[in-house]
C-alpha positions as CSV (number, residue, x, y, z in Angstrom):
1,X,134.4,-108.8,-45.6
2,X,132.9,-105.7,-43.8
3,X,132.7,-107.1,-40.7
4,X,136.0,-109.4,-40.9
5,X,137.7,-105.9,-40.9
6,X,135.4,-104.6,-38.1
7,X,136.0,-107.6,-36.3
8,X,140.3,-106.9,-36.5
9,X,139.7,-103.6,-35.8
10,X,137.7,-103.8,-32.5
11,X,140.2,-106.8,-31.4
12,X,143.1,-104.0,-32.2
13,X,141.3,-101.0,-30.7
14,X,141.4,-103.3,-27.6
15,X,144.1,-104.8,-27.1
16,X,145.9,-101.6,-28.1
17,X,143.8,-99.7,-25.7
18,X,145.5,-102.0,-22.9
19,X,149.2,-100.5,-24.3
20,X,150.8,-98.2,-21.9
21,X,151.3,-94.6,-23.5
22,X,154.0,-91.9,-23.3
23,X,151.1,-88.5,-23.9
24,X,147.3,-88.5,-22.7
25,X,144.8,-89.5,-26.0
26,X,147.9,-90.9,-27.6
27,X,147.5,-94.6,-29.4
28,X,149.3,-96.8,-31.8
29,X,146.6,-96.1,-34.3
30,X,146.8,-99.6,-35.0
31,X,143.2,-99.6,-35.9
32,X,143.1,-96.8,-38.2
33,X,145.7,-99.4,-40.2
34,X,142.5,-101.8,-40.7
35,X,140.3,-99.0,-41.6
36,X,143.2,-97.9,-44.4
37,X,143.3,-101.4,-45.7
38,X,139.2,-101.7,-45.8
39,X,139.4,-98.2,-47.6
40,X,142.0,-99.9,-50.4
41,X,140.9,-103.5,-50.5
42,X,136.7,-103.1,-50.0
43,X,136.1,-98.8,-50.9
44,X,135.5,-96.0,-49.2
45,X,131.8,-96.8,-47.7
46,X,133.0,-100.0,-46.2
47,X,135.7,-97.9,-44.3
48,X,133.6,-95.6,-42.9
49,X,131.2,-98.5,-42.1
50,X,134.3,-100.2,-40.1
51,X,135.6,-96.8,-38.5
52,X,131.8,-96.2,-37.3
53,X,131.3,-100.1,-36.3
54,X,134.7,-100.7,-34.3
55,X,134.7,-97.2,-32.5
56,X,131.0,-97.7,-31.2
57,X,131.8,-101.3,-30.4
58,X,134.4,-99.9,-28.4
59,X,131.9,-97.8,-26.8
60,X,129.3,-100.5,-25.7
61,X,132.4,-102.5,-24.4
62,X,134.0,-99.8,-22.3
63,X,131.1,-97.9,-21.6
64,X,133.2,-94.3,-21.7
65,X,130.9,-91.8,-23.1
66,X,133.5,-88.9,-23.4
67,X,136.2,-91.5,-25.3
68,X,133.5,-92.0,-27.9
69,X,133.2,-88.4,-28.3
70,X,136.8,-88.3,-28.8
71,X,137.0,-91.2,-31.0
72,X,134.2,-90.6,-33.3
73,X,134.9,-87.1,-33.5
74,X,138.6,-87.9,-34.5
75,X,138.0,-91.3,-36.5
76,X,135.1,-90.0,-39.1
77,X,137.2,-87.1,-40.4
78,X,140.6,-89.5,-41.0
79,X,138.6,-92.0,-43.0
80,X,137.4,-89.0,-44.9
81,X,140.7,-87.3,-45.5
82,X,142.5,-90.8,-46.1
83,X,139.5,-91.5,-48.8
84,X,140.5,-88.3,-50.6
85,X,143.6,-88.1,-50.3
86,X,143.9,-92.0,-51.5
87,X,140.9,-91.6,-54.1
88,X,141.8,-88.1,-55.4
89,X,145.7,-87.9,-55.3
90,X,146.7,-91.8,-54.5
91,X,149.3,-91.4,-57.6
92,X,151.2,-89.0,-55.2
93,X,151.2,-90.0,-52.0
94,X,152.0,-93.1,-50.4
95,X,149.8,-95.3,-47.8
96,X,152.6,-94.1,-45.3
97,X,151.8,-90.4,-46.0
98,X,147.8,-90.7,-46.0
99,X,147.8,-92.5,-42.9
100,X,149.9,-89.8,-41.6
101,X,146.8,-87.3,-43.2
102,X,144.5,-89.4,-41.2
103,X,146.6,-89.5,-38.1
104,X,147.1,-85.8,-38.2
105,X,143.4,-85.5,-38.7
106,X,141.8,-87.6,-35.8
107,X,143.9,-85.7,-33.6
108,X,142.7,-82.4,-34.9
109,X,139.2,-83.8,-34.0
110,X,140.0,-85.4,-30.6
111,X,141.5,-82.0,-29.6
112,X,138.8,-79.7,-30.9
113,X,136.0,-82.0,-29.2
114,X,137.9,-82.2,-26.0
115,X,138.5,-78.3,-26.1
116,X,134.6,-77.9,-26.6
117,X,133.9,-79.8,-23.5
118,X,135.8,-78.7,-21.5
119,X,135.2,-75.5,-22.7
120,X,139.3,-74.4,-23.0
121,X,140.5,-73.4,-26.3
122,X,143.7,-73.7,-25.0
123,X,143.9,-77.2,-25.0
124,X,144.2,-76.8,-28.7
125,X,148.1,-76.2,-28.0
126,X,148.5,-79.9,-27.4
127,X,148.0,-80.6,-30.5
128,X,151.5,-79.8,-31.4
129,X,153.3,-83.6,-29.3
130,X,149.8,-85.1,-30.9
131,X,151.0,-84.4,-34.4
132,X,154.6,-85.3,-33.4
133,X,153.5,-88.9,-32.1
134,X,150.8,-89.0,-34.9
135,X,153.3,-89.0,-37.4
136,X,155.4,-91.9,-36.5
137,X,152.6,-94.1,-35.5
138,X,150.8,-92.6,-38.8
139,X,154.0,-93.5,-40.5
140,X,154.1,-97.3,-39.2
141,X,150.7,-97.9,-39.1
142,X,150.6,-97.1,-43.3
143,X,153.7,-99.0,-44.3
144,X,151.6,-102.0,-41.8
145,X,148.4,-100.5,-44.2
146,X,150.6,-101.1,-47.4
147,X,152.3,-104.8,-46.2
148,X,148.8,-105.8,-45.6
149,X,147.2,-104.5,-48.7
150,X,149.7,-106.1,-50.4
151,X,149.4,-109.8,-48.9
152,X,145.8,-110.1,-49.6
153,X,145.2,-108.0,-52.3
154,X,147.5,-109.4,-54.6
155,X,147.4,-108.2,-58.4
156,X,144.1,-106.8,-57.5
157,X,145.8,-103.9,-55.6
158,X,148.2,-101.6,-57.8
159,X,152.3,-100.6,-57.2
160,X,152.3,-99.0,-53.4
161,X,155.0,-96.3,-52.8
């Protein structure tokens, strides 16, 4: 099941990274959706196993060293913060709202790798349209996270808000 999810989410890392977007390191965040559903259907080691698989398949198919950095750097942390926030307070908040967490988070990451490299910490103030895009595509890419969850999980998986 492991590498069913990896497999979805390298196919959506790609095909997402062929989209057309409005603000620089922007995306869908389509495949943080599979990583969500891995993290609720299969646990939390399997999601980080996914996150870690489809970001350095990404990698070896584009060959982009610094878009690793970003992605690894932004993708480790939101599987972390989406595992607690689902393991630790999943009563509260809704897949919507940790995927949000997680958006939020790689972007934090992406910005404060690409501020280190480039050696600017005032790239850091572009992480305020980053939020603002993160949440919407945080917001849609959890109620995809909680459609999905739903469909295969079946009585396995408890009420989603």
């Amino acid at each position: 099941m492991t590498g069913l999810f990896t497999a979805c989410a390298f196919a959506v890392n790609m095909a997402e990274s062929a989209l057309p977007m409005p603000l620089p390191g922007a995306k869908l965040g389509l495949a943080n959706a599979v990583a969500l559903c891995a993290l609720v259907l299969l646990g939390t080691k399997e999601a980080f196993c996914v996150t870690v698989l489809r970001v350095t398949l990404a990698w070896l198919a584009s060959g982009n060293l610094f878009s690793f950095a970003c992605s690894i750097c932004g993708a480790v942390p939101a599987v972390a913060a989406m595992a607690l926030l689902y393991k630790k307070f999943g009563a509260e908040f809704s897949l919507p709202w940790i995927s949000v967490a997680g958006a939020w988070t790689f972007n934090a990451g992406q910005v404060a790798v690409v501020s280190y490299i480039v050696g600017d910490a005032r790239i850091a103030f572009y992480i305020l349209p980053l939020f603002a895009a993160g949440t919407a595509a945080g917001w849609a890419s959890g109620l995809l996270s909680r459609s999905v969850c739903r469909r295969i999980g079946g009585d396995k998986i408890e009420n989603f808000h």
